[in-house]
PDBQT receptor file of N, H, CA, C and O in Angstrom, charges set to zero:
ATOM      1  N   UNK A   1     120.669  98.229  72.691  1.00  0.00    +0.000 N 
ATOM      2  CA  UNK A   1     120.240  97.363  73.778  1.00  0.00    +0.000 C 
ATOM      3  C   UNK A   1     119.091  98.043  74.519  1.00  0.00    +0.000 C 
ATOM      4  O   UNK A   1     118.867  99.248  74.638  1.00  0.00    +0.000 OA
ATOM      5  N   UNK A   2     118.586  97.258  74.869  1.00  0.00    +0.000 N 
ATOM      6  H   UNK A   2     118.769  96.280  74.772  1.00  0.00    +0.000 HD
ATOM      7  CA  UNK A   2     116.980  97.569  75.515  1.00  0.00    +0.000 C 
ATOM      8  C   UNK A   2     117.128  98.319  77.201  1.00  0.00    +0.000 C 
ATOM      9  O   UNK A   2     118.078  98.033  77.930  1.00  0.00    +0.000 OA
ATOM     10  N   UNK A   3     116.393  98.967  77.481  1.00  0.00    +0.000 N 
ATOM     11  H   UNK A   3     115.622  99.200  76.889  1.00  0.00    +0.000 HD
ATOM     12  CA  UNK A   3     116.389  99.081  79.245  1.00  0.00    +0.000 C 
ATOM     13  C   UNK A   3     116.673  98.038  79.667  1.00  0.00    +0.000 C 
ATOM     14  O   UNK A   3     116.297  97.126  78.930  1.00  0.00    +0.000 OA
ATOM     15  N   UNK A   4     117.230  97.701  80.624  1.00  0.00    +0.000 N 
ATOM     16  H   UNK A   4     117.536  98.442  81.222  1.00  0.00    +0.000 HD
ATOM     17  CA  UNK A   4     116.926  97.175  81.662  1.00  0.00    +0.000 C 
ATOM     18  C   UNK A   4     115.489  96.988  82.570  1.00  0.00    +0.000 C 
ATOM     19  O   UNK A   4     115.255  98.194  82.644  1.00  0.00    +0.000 OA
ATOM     20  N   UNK A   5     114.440  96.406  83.259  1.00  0.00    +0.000 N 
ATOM     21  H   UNK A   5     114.631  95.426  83.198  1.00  0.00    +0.000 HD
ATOM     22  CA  UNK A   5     113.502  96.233  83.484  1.00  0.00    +0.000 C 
ATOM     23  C   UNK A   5     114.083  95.965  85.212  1.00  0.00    +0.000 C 
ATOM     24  O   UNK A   5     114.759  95.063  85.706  1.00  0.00    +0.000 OA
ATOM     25  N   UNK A   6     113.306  97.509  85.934  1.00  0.00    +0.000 N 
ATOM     26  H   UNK A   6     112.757  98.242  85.533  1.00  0.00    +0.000 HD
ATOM     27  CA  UNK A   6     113.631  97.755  87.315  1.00  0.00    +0.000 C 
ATOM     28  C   UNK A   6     113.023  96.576  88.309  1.00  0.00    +0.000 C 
ATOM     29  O   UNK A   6     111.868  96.459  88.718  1.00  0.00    +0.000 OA
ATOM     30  N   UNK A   7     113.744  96.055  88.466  1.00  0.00    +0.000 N 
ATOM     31  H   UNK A   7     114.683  96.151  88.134  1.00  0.00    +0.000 HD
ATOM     32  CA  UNK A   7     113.769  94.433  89.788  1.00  0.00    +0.000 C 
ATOM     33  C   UNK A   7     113.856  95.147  91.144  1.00  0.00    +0.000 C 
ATOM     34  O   UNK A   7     114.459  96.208  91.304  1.00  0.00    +0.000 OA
ATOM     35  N   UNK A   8     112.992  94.259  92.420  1.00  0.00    +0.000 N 
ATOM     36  H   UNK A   8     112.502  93.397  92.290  1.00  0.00    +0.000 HD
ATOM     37  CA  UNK A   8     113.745  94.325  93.443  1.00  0.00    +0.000 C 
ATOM     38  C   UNK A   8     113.868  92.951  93.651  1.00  0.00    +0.000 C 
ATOM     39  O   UNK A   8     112.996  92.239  93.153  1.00  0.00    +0.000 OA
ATOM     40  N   UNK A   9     115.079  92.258  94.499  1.00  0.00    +0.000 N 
ATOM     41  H   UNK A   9     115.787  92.836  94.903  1.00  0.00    +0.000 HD
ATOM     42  CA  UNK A   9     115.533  91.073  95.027  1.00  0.00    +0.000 C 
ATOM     43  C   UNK A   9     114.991  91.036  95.675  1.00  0.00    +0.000 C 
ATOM     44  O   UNK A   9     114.885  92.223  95.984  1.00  0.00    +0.000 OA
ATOM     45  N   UNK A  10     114.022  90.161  96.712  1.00  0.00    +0.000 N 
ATOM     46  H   UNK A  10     114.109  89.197  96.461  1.00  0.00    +0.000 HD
ATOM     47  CA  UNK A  10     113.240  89.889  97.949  1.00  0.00    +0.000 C 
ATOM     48  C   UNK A  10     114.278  88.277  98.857  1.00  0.00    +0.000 C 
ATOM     49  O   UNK A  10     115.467  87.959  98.858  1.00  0.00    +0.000 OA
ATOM     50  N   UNK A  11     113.488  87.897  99.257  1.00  0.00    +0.000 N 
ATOM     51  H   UNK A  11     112.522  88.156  99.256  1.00  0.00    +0.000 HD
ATOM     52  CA  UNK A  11     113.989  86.814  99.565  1.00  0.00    +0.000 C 
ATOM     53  C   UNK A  11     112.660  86.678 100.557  1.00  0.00    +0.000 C 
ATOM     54  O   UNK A  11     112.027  87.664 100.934  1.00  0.00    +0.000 OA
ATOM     55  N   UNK A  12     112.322  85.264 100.936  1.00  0.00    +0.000 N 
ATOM     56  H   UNK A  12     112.837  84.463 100.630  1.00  0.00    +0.000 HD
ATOM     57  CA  UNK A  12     111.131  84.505 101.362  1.00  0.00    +0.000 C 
ATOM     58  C   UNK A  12     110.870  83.230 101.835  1.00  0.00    +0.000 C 
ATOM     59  O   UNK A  12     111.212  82.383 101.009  1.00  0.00    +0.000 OA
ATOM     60  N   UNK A  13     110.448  82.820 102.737  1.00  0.00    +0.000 N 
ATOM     61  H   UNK A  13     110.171  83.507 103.408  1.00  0.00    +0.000 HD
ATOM     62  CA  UNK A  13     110.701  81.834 103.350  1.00  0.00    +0.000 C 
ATOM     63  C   UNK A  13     108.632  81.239 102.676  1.00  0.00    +0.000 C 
ATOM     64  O   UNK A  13     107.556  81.800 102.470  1.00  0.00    +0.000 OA
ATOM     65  N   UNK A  14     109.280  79.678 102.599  1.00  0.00    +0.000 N 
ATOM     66  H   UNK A  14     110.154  79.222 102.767  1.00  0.00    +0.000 HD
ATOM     67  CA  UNK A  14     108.023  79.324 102.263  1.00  0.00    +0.000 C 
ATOM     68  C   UNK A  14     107.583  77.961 102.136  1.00  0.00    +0.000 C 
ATOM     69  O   UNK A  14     108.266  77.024 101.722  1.00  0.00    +0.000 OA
ATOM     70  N   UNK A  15     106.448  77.926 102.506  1.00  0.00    +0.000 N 
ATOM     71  H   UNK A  15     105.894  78.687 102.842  1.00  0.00    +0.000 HD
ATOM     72  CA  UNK A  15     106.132  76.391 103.422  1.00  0.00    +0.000 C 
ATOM     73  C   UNK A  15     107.060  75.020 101.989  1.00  0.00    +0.000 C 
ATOM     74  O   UNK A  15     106.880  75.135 100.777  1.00  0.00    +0.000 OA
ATOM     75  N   UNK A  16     107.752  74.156 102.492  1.00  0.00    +0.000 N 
ATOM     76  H   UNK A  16     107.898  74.063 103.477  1.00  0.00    +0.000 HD
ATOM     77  CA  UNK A  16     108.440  73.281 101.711  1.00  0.00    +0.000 C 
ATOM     78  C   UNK A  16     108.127  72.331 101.070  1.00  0.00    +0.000 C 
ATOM     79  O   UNK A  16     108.883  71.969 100.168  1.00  0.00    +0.000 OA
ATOM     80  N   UNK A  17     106.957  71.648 101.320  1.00  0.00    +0.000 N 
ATOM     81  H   UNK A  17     106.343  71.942 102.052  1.00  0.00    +0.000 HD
ATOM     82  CA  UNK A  17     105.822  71.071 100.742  1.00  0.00    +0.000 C 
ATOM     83  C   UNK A  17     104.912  71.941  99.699  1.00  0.00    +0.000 C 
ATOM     84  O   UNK A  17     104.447  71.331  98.736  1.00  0.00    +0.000 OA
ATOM     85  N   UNK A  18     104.719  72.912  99.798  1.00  0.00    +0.000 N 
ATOM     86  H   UNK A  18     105.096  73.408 100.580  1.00  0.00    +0.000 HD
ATOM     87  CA  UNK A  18     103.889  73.445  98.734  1.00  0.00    +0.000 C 
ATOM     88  C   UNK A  18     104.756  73.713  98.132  1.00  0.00    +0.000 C 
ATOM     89  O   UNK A  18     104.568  73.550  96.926  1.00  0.00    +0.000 OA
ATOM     90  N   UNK A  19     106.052  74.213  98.507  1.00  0.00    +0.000 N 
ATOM     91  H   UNK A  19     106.205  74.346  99.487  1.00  0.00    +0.000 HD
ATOM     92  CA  UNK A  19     107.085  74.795  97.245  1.00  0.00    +0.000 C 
ATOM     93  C   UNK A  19     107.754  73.512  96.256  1.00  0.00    +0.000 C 
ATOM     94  O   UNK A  19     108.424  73.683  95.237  1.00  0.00    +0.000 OA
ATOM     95  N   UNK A  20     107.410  72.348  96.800  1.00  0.00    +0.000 N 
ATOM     96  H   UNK A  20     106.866  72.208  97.627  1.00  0.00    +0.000 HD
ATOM     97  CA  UNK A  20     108.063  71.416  96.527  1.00  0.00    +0.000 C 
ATOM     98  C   UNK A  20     106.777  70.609  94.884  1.00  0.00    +0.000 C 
ATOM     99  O   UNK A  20     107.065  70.040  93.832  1.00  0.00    +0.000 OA
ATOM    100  N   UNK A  21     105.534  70.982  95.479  1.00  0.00    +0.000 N 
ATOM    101  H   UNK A  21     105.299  71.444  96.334  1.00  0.00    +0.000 HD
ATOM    102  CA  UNK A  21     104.559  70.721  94.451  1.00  0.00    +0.000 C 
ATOM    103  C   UNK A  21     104.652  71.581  93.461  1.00  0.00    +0.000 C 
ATOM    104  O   UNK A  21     104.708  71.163  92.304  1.00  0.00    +0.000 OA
ATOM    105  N   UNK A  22     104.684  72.862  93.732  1.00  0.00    +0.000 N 
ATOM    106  H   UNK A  22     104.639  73.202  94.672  1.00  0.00    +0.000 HD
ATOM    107  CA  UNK A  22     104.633  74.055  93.125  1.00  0.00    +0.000 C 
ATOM    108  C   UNK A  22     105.824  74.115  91.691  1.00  0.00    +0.000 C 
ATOM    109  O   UNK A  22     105.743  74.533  90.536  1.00  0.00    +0.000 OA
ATOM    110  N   UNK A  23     106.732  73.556  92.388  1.00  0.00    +0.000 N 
ATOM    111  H   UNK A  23     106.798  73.217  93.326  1.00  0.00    +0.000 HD
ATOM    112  CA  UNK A  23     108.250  73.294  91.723  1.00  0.00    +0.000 C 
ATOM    113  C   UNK A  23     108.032  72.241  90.086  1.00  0.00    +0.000 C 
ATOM    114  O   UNK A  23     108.460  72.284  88.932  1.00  0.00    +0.000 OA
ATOM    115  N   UNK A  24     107.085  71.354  90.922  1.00  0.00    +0.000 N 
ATOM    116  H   UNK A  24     106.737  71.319  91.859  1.00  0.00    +0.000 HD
ATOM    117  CA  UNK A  24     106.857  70.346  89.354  1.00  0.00    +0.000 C 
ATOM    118  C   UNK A  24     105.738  70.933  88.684  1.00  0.00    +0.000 C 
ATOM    119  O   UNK A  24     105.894  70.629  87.502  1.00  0.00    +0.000 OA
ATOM    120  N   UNK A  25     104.972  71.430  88.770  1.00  0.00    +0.000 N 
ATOM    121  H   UNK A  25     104.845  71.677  89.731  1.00  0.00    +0.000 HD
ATOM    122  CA  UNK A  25     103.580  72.448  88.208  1.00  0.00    +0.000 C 
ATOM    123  C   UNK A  25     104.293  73.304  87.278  1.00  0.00    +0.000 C 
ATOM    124  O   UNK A  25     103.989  73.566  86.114  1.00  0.00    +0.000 OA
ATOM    125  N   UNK A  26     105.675  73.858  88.226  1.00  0.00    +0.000 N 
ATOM    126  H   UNK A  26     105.922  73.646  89.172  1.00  0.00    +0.000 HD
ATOM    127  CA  UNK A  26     106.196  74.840  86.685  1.00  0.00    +0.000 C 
ATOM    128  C   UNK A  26     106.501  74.319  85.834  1.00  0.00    +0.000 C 
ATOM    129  O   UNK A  26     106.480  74.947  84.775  1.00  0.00    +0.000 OA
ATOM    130  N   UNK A  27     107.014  72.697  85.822  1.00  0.00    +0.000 N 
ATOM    131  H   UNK A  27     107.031  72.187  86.682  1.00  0.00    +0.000 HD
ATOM    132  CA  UNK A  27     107.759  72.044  84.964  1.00  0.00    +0.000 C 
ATOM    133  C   UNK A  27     107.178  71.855  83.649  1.00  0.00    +0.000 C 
ATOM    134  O   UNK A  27     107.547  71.948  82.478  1.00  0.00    +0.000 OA
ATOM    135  N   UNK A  28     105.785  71.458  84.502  1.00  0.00    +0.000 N 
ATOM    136  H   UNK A  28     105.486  71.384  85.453  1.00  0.00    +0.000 HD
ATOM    137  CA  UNK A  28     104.701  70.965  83.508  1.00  0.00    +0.000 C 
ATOM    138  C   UNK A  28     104.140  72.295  83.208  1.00  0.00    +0.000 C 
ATOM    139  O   UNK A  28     104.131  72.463  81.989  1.00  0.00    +0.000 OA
ATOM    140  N   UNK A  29     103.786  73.050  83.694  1.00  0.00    +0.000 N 
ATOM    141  H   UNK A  29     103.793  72.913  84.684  1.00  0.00    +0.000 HD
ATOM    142  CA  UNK A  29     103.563  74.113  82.931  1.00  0.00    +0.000 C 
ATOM    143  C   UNK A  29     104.234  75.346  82.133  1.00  0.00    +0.000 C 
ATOM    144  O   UNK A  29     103.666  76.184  81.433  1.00  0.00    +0.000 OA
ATOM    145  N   UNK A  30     105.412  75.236  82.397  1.00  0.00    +0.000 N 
ATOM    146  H   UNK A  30     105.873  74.555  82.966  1.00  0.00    +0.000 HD
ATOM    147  CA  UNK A  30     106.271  76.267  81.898  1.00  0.00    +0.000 C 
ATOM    148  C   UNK A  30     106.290  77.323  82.484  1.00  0.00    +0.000 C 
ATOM    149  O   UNK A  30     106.839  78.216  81.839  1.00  0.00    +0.000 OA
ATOM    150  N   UNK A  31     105.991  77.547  83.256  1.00  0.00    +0.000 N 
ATOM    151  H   UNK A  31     105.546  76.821  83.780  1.00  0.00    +0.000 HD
ATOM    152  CA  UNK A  31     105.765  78.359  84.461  1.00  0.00    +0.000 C 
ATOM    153  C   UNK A  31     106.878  78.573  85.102  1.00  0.00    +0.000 C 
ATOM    154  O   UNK A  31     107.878  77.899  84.852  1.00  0.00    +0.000 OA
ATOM    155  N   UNK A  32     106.872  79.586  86.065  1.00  0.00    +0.000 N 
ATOM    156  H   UNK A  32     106.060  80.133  86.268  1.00  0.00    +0.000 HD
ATOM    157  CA  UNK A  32     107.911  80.484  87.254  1.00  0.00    +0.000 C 
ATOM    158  C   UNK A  32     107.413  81.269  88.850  1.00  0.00    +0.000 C 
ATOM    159  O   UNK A  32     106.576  82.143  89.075  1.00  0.00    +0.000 OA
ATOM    160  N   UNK A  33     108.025  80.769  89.451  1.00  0.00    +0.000 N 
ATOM    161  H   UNK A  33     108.705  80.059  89.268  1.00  0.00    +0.000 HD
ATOM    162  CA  UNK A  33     108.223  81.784  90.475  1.00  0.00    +0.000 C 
ATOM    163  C   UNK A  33     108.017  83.359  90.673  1.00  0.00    +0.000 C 
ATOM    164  O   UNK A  33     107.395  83.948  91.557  1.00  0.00    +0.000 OA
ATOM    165  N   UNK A  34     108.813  83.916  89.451  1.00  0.00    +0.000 N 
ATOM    166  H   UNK A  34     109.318  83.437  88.733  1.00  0.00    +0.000 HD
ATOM    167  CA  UNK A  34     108.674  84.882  89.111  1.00  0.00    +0.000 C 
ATOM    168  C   UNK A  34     107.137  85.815  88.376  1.00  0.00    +0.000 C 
ATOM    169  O   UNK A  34     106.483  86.853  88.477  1.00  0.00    +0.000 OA
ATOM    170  N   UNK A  35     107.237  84.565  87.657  1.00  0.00    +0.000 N 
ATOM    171  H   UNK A  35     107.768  83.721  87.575  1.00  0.00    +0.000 HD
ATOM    172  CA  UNK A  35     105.638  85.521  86.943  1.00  0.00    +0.000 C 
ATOM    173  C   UNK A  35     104.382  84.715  88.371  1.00  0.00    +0.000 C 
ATOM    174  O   UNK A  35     103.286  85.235  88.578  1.00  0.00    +0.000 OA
ATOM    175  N   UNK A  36     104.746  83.754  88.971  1.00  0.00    +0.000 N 
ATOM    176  H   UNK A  36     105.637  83.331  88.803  1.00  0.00    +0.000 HD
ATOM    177  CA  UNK A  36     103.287  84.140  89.753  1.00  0.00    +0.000 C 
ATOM    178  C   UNK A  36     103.591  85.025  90.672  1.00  0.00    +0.000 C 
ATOM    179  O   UNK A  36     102.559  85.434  91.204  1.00  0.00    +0.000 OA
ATOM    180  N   UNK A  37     104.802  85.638  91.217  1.00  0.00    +0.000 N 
ATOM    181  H   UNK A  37     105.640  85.305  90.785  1.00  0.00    +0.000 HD
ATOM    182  CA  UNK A  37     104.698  86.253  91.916  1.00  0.00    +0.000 C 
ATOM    183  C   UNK A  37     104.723  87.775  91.409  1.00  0.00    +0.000 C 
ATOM    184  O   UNK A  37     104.694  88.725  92.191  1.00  0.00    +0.000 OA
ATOM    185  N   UNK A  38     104.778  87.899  90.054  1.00  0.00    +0.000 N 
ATOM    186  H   UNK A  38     104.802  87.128  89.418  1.00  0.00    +0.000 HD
ATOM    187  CA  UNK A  38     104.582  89.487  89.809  1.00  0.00    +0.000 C 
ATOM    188  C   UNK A  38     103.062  89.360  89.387  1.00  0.00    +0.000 C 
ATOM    189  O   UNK A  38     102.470  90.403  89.109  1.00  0.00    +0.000 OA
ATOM    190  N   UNK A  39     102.338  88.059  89.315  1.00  0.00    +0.000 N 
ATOM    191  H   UNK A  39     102.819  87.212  89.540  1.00  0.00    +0.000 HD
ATOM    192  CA  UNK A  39     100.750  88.774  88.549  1.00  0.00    +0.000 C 
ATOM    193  C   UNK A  39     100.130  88.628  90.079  1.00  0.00    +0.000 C 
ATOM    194  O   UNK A  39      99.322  89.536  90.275  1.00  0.00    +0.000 OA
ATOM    195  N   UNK A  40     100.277  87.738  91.230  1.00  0.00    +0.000 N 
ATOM    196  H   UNK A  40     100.933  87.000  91.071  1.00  0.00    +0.000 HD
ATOM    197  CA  UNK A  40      99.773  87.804  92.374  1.00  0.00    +0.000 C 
ATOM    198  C   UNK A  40      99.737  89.173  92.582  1.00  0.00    +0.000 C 
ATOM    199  O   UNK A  40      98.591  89.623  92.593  1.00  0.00    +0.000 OA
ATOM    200  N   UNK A  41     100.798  90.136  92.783  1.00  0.00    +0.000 N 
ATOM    201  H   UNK A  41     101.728  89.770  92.774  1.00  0.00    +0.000 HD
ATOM    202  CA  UNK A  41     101.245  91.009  93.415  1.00  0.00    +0.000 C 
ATOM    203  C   UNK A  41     100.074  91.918  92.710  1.00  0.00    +0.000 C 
ATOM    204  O   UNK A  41      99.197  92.429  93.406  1.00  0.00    +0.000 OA
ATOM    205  N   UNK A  42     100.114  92.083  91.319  1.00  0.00    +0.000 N 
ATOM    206  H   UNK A  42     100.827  91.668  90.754  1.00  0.00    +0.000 HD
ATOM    207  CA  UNK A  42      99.382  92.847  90.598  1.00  0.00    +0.000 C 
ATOM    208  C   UNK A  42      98.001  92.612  90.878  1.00  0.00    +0.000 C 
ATOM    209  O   UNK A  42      97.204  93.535  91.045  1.00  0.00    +0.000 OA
ATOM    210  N   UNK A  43      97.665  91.279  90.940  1.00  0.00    +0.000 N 
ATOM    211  H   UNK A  43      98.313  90.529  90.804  1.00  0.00    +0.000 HD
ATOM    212  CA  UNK A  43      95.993  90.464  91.213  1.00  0.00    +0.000 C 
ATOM    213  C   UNK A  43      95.771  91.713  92.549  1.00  0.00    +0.000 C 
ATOM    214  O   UNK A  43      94.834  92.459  92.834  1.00  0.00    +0.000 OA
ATOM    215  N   UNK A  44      97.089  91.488  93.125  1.00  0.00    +0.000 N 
ATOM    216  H   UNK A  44      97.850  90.882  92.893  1.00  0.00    +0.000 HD
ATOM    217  CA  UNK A  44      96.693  91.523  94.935  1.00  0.00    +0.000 C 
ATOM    218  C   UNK A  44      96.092  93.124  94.795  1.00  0.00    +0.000 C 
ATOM    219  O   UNK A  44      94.933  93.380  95.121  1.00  0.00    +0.000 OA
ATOM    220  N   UNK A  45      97.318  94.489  94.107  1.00  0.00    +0.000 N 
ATOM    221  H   UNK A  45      98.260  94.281  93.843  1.00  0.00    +0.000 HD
ATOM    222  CA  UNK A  45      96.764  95.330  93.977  1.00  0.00    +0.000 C 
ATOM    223  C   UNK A  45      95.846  96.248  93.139  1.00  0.00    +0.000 C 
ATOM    224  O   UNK A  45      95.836  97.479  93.137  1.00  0.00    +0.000 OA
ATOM    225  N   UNK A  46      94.928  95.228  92.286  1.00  0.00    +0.000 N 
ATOM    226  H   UNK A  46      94.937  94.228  92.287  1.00  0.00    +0.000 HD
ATOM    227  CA  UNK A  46      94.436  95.560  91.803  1.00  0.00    +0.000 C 
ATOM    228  C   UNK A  46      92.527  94.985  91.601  1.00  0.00    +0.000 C 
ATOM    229  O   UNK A  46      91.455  95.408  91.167  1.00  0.00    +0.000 OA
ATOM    230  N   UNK A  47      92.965  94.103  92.081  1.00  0.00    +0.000 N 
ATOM    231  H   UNK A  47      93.836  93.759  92.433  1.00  0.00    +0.000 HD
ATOM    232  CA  UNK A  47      91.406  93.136  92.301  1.00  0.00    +0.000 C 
ATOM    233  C   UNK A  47      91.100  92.620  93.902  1.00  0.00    +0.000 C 
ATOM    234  O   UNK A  47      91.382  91.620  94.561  1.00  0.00    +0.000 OA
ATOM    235  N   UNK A  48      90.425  93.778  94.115  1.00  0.00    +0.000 N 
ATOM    236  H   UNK A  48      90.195  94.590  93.580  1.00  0.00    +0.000 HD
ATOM    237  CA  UNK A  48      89.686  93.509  95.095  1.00  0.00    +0.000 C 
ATOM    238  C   UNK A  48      88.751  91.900  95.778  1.00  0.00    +0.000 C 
ATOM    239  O   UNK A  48      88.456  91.549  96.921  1.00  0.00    +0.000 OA
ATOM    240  N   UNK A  49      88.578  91.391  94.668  1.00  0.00    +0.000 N 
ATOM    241  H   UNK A  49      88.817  91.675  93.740  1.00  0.00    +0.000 HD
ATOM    242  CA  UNK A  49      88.022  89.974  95.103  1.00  0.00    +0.000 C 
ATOM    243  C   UNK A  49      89.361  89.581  95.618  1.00  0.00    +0.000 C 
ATOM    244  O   UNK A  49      89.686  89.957  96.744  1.00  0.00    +0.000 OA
ATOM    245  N   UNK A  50      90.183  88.844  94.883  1.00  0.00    +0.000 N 
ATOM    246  H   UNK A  50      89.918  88.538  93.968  1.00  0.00    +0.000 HD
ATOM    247  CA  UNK A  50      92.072  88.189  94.986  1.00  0.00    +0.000 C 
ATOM    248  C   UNK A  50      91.794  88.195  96.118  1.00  0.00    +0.000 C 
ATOM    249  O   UNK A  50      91.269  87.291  96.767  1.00  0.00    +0.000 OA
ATOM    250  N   UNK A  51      92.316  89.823  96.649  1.00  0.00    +0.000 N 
ATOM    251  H   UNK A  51      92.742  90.557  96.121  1.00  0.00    +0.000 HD
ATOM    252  CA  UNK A  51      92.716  90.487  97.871  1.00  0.00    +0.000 C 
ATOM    253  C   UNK A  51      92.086  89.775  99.314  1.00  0.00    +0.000 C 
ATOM    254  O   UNK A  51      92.817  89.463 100.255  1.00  0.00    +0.000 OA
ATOM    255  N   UNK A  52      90.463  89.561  99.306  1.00  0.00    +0.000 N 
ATOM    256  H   UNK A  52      89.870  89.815  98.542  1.00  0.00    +0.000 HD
ATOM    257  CA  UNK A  52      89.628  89.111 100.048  1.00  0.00    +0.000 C 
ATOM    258  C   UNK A  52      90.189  87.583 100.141  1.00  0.00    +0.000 C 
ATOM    259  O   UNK A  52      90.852  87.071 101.042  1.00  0.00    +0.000 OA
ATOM    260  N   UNK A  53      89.710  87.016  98.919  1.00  0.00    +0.000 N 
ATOM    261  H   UNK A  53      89.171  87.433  98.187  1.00  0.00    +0.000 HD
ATOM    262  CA  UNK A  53      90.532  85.558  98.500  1.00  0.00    +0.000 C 
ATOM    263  C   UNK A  53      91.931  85.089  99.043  1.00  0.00    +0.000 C 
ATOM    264  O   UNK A  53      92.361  83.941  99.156  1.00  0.00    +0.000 OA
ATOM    265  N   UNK A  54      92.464  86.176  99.319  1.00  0.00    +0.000 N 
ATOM    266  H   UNK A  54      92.114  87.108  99.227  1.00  0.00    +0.000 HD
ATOM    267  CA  UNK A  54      94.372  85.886  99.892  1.00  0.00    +0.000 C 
ATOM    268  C   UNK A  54      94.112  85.742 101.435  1.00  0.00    +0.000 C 
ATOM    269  O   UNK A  54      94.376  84.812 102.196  1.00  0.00    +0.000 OA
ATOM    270  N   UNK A  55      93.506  86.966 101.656  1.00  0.00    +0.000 N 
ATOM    271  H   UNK A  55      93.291  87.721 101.037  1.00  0.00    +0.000 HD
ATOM    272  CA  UNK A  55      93.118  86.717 103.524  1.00  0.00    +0.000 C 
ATOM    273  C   UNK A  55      92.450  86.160 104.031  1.00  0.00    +0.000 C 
ATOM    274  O   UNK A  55      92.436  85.917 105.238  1.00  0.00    +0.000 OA
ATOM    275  N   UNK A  56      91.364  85.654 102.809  1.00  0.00    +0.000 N 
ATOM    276  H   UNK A  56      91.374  85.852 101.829  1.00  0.00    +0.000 HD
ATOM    277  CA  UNK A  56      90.690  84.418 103.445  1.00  0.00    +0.000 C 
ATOM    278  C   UNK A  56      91.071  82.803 103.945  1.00  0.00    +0.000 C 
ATOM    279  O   UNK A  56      90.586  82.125 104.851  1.00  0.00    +0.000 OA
ATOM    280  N   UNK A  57      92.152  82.499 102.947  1.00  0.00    +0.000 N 
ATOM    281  H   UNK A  57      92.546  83.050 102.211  1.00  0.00    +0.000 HD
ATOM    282  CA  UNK A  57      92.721  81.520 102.633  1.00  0.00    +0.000 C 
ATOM    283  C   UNK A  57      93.387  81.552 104.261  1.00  0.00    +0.000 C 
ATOM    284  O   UNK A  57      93.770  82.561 104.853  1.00  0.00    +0.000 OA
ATOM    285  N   UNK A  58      93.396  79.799 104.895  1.00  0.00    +0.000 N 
ATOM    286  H   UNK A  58      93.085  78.979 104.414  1.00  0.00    +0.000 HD
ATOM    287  CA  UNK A  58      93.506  79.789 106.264  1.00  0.00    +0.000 C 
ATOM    288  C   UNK A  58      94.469  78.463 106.257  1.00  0.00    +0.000 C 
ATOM    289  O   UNK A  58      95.453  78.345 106.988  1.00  0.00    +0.000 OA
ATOM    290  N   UNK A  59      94.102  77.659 105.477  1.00  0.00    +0.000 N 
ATOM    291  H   UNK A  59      93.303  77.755 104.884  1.00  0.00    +0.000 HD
ATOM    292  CA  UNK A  59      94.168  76.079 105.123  1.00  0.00    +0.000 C 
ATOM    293  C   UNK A  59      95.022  76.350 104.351  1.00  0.00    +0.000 C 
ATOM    294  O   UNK A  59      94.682  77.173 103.501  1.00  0.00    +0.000 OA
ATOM    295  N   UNK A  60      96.648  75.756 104.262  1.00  0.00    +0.000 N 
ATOM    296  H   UNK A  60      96.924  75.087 104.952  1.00  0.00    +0.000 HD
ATOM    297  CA  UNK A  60      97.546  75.895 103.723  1.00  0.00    +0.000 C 
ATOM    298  C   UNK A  60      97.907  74.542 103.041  1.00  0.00    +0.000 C 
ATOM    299  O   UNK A  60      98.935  74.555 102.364  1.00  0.00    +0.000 OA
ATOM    300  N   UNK A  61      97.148  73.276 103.129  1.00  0.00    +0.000 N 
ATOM    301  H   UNK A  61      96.312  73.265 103.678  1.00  0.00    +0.000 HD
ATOM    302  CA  UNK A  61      97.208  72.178 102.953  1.00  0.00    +0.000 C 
ATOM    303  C   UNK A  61      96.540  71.843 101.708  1.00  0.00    +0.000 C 
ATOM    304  O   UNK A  61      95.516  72.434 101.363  1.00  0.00    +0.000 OA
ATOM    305  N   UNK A  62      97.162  70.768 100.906  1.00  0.00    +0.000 N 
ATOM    306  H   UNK A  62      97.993  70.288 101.187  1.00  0.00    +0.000 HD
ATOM    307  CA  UNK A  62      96.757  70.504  99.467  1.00  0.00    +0.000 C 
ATOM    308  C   UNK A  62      95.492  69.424  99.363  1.00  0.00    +0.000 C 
ATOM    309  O   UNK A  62      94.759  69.010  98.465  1.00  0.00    +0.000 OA
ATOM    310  N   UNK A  63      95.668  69.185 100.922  1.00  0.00    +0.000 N 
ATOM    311  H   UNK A  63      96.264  69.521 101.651  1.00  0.00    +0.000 HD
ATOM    312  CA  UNK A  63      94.400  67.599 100.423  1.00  0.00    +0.000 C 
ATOM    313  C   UNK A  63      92.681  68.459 100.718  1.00  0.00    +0.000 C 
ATOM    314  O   UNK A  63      91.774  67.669 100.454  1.00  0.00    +0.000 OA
ATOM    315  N   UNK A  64      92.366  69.313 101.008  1.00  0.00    +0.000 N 
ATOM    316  H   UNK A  64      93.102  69.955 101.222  1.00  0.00    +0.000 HD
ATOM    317  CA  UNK A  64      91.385  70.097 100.364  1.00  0.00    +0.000 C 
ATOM    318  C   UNK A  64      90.494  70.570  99.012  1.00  0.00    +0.000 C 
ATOM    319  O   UNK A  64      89.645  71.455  99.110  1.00  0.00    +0.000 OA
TER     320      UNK A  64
């Protein structure tokens, strides 16, 4: 049997409308929670543009 692959549990509160779009996007895409939030994390520490791009972002709204 393989390692185990070291997790931490978080927990997160998050706007309910975007999570709610976000939710059918995985459907259709096959997508997760999980992997955008481990390549964000990685984007975040590792690419300096992202990083700028994350704190820039002000407008939390989809009709933009």
């Amino acid at each position: 049997m393989s390692n185990p692959k070291k997790m931490t549990l978080t927990s997160v509160k998050v706007k309910s409308e975007l999570f709610e779009n976000f939710k059918v996007e995985c459907v259709r895409r096959k997508f997760s929670f999980q992997k955008l939030a481990d390549r964000a994390i990685c984007l975040y520490l590792t690419d300096e543009e992202f990083r700028k791009q994350v704190h820039s972002k002000t407008n939390l709204t989809l009709d933009n």
